[in-house]
N, C-alpha and C positions, 0 to 999 in steps of 0.2 A: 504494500500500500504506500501510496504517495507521502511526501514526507514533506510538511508545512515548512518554509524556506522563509528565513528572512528579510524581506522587504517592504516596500513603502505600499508594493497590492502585493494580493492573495498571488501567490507562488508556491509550485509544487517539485520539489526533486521525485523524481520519477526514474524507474529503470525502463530501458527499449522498449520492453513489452509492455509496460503500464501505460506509456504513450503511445502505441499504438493501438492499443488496443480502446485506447480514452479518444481515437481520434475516429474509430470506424462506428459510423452512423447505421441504426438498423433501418429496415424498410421505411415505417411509417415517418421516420424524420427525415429521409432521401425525399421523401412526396411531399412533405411541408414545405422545404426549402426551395423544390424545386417551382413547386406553385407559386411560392415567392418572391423566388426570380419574374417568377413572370410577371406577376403582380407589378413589381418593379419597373420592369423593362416597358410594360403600357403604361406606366404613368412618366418614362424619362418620354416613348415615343407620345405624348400629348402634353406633353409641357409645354406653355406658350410663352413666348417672349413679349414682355412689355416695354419697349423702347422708354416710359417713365422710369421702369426699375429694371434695370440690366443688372443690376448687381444679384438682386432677387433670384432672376432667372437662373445666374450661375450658380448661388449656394445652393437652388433647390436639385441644380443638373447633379452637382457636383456631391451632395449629400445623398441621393439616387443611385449612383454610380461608384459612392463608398459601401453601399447598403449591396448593389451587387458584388460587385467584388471579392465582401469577405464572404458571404454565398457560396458564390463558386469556389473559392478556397477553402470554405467546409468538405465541399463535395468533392473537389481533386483532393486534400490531406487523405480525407477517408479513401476514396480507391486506393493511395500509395499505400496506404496504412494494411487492407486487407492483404496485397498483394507483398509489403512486406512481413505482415507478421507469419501469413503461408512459408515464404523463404526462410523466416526465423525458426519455426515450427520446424519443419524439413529440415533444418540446417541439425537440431538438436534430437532429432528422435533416430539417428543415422546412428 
């Protein structure tokens, strides 16, 4: 089990396998995130520009497009992660 670290946030020392294994997402969180996404992706595709507020438009593009982002980097960590801990697994029962 993870082992509480000291810092200014919540940190975890963690061995290979506990991080991987903390990073792979089962089904139904794979269909949350990816609905998401999408969710996301129709509100950056209908975002309008209002030449009064151009500053507006970019925090809202730009807080959109952080929101995907780390999304998709849920979703690639978690493939690397199954596909590593398969090799870790195999590597150890040899």
């Amino acid at each position: 089990m993870g082992m509480l670290a000291p810092t200014s946030f919540t940190s975890y020392t963690l061995t290979e396998q506990e991080l991987l294994e903390g990073a792979i997402l089962n089904v139904a969180q794979k269909q949350v995130i990816h609905t998401e996404r999408a969710l996301i992706a129709e509100q950056i595709l209908t975002l309008a520009y209002d030449p009064a507020k151009p500053l507006e438009f970019v925090q809202q593009d730009s807080y959109l497009k952080g929101q995907l982002s780390i999304y998709s980097t849920l979703l690639e960590r978690s493939e690397e992660a199954e596909s590593a801990l398969r090799a870790l697994i195999q590597s150890t029962t040899r």
